[in-house]
SEGU-428329 format. One record per residue (C-alpha): y, x, z; residue in one letter. Coordinates in steps of 0.001 Angstrom, whole numbers, plus 500000, padded with zeros to 6 digits. Example, Ala and Ser with C-alpha at 12.3 -4.5 7.8 and 13.67 -1.06 7.14 Angstrom:
495500512300507800A 498940513670507140S 
REM end
This chain:
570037559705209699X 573202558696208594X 576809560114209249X 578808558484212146X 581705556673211259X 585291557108212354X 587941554730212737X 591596555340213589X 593430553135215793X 596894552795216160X 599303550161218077X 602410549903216673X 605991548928218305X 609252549385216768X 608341552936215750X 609523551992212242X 611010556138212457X 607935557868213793X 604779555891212431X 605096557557208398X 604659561053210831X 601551559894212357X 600085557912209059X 601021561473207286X 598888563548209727X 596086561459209341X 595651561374205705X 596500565617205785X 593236565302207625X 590402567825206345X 587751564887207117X 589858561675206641X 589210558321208708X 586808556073207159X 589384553649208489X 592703553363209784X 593841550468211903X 597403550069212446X 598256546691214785X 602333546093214518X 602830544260217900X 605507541872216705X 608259544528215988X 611800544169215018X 612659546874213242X 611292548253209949X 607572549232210686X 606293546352208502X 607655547201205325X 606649551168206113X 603301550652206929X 602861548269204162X 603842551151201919X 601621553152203405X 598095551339203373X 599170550890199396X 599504554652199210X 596092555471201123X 592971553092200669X 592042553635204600X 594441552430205952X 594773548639206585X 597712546816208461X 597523543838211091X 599592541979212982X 600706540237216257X 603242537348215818X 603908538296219235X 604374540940221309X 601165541627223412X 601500545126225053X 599602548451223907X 596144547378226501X 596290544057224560X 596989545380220998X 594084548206221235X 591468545502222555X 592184543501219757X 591981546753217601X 588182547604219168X 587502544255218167X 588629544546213964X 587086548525214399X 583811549136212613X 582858552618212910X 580737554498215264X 583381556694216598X 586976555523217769X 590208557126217803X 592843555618219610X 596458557282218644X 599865556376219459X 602469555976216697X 604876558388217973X 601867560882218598X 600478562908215600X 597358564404215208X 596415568495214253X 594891569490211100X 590977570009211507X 591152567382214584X 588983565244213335X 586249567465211594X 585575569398214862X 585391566120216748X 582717564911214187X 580950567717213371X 580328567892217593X 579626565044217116X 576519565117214610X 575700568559216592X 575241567619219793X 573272564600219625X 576011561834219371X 578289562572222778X 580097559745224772X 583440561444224311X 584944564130222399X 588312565561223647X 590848568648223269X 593724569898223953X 597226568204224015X 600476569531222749X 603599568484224732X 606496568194222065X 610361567475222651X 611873564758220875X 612571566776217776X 608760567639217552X 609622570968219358X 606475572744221711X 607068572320225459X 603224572946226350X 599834572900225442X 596766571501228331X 593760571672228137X 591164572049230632X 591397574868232612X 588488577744232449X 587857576258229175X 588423578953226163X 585143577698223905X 583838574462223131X 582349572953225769X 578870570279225811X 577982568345228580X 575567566530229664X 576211563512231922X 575032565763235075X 577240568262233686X 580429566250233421X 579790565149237560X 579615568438238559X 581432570692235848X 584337568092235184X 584899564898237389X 583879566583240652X 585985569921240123X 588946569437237673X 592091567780237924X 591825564250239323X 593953562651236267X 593257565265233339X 591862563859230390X 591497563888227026X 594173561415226800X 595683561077222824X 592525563105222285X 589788561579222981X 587447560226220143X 584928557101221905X 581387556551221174X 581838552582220339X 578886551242221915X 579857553516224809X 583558552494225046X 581618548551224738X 579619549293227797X 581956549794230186X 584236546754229158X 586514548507226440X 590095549576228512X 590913547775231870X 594099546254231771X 594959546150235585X 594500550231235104X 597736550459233264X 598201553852231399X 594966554938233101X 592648552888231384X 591510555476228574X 590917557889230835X 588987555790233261X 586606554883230470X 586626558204229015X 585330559442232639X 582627556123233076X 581243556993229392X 581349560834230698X 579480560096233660X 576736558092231646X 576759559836227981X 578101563416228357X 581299564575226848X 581578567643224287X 585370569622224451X 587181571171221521X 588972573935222611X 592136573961220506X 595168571754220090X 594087568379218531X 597044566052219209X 600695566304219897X 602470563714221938X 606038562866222929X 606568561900226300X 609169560618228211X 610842557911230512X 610736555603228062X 607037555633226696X 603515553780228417X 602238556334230254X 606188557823231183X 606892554275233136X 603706554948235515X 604121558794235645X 607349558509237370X 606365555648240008X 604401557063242881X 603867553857244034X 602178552902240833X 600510555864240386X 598815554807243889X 598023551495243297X 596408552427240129X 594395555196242166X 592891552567244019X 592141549720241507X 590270552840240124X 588441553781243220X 587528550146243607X 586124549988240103X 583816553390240884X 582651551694244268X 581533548550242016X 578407547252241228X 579269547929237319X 580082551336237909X 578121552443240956X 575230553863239472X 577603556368237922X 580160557629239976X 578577558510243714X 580272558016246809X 580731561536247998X 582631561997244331X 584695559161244275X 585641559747247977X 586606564000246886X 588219561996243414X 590787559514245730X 591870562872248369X 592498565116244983X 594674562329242854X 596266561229246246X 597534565108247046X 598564565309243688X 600914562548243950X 602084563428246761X 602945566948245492X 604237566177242692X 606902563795244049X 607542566586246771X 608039568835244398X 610615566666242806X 612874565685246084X 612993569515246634X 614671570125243534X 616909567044243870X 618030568142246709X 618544571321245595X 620603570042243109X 622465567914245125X 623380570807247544X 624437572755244985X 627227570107244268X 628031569502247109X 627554572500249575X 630722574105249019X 632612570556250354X 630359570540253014X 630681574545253876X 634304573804254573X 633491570852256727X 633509571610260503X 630058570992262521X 631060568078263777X 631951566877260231X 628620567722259385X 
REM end
């Protein structure tokens, strides 16, 4: 039987000063891409002219273009849709990849009987490519193989409600096909919500080391939702409604979907707790000696 294929997918957006970084990591690859998709989504800065150096530098790598901007859902949909290989890897341009990333992910993946999903762990990094943290699944210190019972009840049922494999995860393609390629409505969920619907059908196998480091902030996709509970929320439930759905039904039960919503919803809600309690810490610690000196009535 023949070796599965990978190919590397990357939208691009005025990262004309971060994509050489990510292009860089990928060819310092021990197993190299057998190709490398990068989509520039209309930017106006210098990514053309940089990636165009690159693909002449490095045979796997081949540029397209949107003449106008379409949004990262958009721009990795049409990416599926130019990707040949069996495997898919979906980076970000201001993300870079570890060395030996993507010979563990395919040698699980020619060991273990062609999973739905291969993931690791993520490196946090500041803006000057500085460690702030490493996740990964938690209780997981070896490689991990799962079956699709085993990601219900070792994975989705128990583990965090939104933990993924995020800029991690490597996609069996006719998998990622099957359950309609990413979601748009889900916003900056929609890897992870086909991650967990290929999971739940295909099994999932888990590289226990750093694979990917990503750069996160305000500014980025997945920042925008992050800080907007009310988002966050409605997202929860476009997800719930897609788990409850005659598509997805026969893979995500009632009783976990119902113990899924209560976990991602008290998440949310402690998170954003968490967050008022420290800005009002902060604000009494400006302001508490004014108001010390105030009478009670004052106050």
């Amino acid at each position: 039987m023949p070796s599965a294929t990978l190919s590397v997918l990357i939208p691009n957006y005025n990262h004309g000063h971060l994509v050489g970084r990510a292009i860089e990591a990928i060819a310092a690859q021990s197993r190299l891409p057998d190709e490398c998709l990068i989509l520039d989504d209309a930017s106006s800065d210098n990514s053309l002219e940089i990636i165009e150096n690159y693909a002449a530098r490095f045979p796997f790598v081949r540029l397209l273009r949107n003449t106008k901007n379409s949004g990262v859902v958009k721009s990795l949909q049409r990416l599926h849709h130019e990707a040949t290989g069996d495997y898919l890897y979906g980076g970000a341009a201001d993300d870079y990849v570890l060395p030996g990333f993507f010979e563990s992910a395919m040698e699980m993946v020619e060991g273990y009987r062609q999973p739905g999903i291969v993931f690791g762990k993520v490196v946090l990094v500041d803006e000057r490519g500085q460690e702030i943290k490493t996740i990964g699944v938690p209780g997981w210190s070896e490689p991990v193989h799962l079956t699709s019972e085993g990601y219900l009840r070792e994975f989705f049922d128990v583990k965090h409600p939104a933990i993924g494999g995020g800029s991690t995860t490597v996609y069996k393609r006719s998998a990622l096909l099957d359950v309609g390629r990413f979601r748009p409505e889900l916003l900056s969920f929609s890897d992870t919500f086909a991650a967990r619907a290929i999971g739940m059908k295909h099994g999932a196998c888990y590289i226990s080391a750093p694979c990917a480091a990503i750069y996160r902030s305000g500014d980025t996709f997945s920042g925008q939702t992050s800080m907007n509970p009310k988002r966050n929320l409605d997202i929860m439930a476009r997800a719930a409604w897609l788990m409850r759905s005659d598509e997805f039904s026969d893979r995500f039960p009632e009783a976990s979907v119902r113990s899924w919503e209560r976990r991602y919803r008290e998440n949310i809600v402690g998170h954003y707790e968490k967050e008022l309690r420290a800005s009002i810490g902060s604000l009494a610690g400006i302001y508490g000696k004014s108001c010390s000196a105030g009478s009670n009535e004052q106050r």
